[in-house]
C-alpha positions as CSV (number, residue, x, y, z in Angstrom):
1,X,136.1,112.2,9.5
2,X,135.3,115.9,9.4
3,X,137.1,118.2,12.0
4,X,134.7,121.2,12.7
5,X,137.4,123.2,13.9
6,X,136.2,127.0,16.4
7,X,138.2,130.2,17.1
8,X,137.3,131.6,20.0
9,X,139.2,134.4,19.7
10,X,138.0,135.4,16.4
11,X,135.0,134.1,16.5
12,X,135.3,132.0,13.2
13,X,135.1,128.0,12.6
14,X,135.5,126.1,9.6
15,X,135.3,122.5,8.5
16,X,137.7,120.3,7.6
17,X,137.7,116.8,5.6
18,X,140.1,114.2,6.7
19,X,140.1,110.8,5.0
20,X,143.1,109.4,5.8
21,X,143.2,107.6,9.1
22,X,146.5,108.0,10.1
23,X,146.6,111.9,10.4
24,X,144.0,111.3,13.2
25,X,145.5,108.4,15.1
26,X,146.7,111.4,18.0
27,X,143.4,111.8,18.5
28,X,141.9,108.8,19.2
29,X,141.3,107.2,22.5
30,X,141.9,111.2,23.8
31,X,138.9,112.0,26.1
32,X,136.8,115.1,25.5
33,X,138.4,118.3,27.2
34,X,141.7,116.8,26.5
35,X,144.0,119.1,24.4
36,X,146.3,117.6,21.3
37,X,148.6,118.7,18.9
38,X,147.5,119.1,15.7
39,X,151.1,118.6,14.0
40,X,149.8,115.4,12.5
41,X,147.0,117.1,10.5
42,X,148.9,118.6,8.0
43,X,151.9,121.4,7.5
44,X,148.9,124.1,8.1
45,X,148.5,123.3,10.9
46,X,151.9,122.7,12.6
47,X,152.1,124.3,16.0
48,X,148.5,124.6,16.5
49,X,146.8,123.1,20.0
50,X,143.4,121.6,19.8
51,X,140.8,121.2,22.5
52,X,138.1,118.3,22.2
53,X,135.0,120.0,22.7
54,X,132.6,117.2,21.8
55,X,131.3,115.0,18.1
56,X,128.9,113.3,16.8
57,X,129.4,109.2,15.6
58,X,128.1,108.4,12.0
59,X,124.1,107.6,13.4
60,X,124.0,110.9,14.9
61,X,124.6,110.9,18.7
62,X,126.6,113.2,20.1
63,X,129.2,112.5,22.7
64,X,128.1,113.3,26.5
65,X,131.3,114.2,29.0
66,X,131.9,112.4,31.9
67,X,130.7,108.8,30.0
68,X,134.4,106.9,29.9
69,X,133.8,104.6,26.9
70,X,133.9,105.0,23.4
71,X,130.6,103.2,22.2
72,X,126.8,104.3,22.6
73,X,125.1,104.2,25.9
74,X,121.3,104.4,27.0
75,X,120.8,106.6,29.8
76,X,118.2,108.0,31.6
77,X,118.3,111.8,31.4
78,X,116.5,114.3,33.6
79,X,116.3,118.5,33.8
80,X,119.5,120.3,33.8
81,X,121.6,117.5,31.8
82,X,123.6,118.0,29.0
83,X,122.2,116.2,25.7
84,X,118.5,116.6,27.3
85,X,116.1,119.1,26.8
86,X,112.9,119.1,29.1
87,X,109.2,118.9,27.1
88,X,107.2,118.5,30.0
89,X,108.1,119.4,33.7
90,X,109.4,116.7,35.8
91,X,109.1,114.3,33.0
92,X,112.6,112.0,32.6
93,X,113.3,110.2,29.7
94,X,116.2,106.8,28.3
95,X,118.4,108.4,25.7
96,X,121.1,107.0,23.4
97,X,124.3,109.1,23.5
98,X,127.9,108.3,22.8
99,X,130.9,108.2,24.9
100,X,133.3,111.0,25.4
101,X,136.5,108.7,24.1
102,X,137.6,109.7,20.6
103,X,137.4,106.6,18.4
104,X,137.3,105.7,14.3
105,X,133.6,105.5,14.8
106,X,133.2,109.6,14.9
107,X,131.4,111.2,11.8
108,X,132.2,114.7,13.3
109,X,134.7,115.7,15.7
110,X,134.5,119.4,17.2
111,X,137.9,121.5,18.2
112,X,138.6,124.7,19.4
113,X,142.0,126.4,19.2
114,X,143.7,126.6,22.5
115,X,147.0,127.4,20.8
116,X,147.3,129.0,17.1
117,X,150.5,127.9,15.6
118,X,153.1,129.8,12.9
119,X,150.6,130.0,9.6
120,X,147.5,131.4,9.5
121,X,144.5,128.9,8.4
122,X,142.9,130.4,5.5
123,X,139.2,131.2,6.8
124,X,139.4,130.4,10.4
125,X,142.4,132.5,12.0
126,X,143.3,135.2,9.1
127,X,140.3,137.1,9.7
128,X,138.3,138.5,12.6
129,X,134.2,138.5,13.1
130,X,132.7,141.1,15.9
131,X,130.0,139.5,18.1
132,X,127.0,140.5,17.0
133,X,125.3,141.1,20.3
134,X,127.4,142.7,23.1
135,X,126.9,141.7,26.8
136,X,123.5,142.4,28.8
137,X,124.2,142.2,32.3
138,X,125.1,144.9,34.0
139,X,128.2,143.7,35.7
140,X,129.6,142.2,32.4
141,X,129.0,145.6,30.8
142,X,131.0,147.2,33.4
143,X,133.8,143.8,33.4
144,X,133.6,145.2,29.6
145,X,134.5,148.8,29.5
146,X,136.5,148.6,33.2
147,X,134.0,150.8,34.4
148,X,133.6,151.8,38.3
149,X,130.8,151.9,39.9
150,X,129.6,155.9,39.7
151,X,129.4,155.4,35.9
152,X,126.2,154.9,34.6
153,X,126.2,151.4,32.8
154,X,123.1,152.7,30.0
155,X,125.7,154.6,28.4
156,X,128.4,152.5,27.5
157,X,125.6,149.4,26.2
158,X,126.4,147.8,22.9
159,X,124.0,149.4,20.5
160,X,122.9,147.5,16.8
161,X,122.1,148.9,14.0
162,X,118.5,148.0,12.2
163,X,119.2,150.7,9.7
164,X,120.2,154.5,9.1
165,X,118.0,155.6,11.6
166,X,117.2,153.2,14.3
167,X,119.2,151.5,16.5
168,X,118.6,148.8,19.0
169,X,119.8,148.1,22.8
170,X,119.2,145.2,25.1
171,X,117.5,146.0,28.1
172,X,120.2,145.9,30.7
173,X,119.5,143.1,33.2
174,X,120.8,143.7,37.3
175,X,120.2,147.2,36.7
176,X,120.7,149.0,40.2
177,X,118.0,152.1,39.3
178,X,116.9,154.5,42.3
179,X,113.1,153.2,41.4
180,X,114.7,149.4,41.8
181,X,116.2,150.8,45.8
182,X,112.7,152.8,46.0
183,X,110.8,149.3,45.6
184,X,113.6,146.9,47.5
185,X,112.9,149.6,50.5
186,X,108.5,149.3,50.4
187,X,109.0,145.5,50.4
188,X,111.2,145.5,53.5
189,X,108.8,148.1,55.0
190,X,105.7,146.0,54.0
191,X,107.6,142.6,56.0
192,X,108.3,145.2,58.8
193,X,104.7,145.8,59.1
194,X,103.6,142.6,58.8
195,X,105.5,141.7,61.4
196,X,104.6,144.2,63.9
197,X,100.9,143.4,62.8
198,X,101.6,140.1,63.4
199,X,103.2,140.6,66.9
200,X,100.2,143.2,68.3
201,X,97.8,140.4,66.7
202,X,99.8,138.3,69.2
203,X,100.0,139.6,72.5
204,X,96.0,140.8,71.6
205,X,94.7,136.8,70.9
206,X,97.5,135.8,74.4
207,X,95.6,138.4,76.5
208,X,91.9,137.7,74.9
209,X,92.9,133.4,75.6
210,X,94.3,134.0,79.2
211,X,91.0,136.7,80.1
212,X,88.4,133.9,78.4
213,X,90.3,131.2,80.8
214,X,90.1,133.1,83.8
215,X,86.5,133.2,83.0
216,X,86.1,129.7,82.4
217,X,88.0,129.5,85.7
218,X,85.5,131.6,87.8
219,X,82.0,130.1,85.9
220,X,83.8,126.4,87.3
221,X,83.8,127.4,90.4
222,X,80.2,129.5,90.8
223,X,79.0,125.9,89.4
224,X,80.7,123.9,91.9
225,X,80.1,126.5,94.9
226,X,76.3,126.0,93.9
227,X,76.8,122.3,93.6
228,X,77.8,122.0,97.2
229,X,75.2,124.9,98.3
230,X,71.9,122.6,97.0
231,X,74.1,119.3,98.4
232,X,73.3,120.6,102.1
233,X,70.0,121.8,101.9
């Protein structure tokens, strides 16, 4: 079984071949999420704590969380579920995925290091690899820097280098910009005139209906009055 192993924290992952059985009997019938010692690996990796993150069996389907068995099951899968992706909207479709138990049957198993242990792992915890793309959002550039709120977000954003002379930023999303307040302001004073349109339109179309009905009213009775008038002569 291979053991695609992720560090978080340094932003490495490496893979590792186990053949013999016996090293990964700890891990099996452990449900996805569930965190195990990875003493039984090997002397490299005494100490260390491994989360299940997820695997593939030997076909090709990956395990789905929340499926308590440890064969494959056909499901039908719509928008917003894990192992899905939508083609067309609304459409639903009968999938084949595996169960989040850990069993013998796994072709790939993924970890990720909750806990490193004594000895560096040649590869995956001796070295560390800077994201390549810092965060976008405004408030997770600010949760980034510990900024407060008078200091202007655009200049603390995580700049990349194309080459010598040009740089590249992401355009900062959530951005509050006096032009952003300037256009949240017309909007609310386009609803308030609406609104006030709509009311005068109102009262206008309630006077017009009770004026036409008083005139209904009055035409009723010159038609009646004229009724009786021709009745006695």
């Amino acid at each position: 079984m291979k053991l695609n192993i992720a560090n978080p924290a340094g932003g490495l992952q490496k893979v590792f071949e186990i053949d013999d059985d016996k090293k990964l009997l700890p891990f099996y019938d452990k449900r996805m999420s569930s965190e195990v010692s990875g003493d039984s690996l090997g002397d490299e990796f005494k100490g260390y704590i491994f989360r299940i993150s997820g695997g593939n069996d030997k076909q090709g389907f990956p395990m789905k969380q929340g499926i308590l068995c440890n064969h494959r099951v056909r499901l039908l899968f719509k928008k917003g579920m894990s192992c899905f992706r939508e083609r067309r909207k609304g459409c639903r479709k009968r999938k084949s995925v595996r169960g989040c138990v850990v069993g013998p049957d796994l072709a790939t198993l993924s970890l990720v290091i909750s806990k490193k242990g004594e000895a560096d792992i040649p590869g995956l915890t001796d070295d560390q690899r800077p994201r390549r793309l810092g965060p976008k959002r405004a408030s997770n550039i600010r949760k980034l820097f510990n900024l407060e709120k008078k200091d202007d977000v655009r200049n603390f954003v995580v700049r990349r280098e194309l080459n010598e002379k040009k740089k590249k930023a992401p355009k900062i999303q959530r951005l509050v910009t006096p032009a952003m307040l300037q256009r949240k302001r017309y909007f609310r004073s386009q609803t308030r005139q609406r609104m006030v349109l709509g009311k005068k339109l109102k009262e206008e179309y309630t006077k017009r209906l009770s004026e036409y009905r008083q005139e209904q009213k009055e035409l009723r009775a010159a038609e009646v009055a004229k009724k009786k008038k021709e009745k006695k002569v």
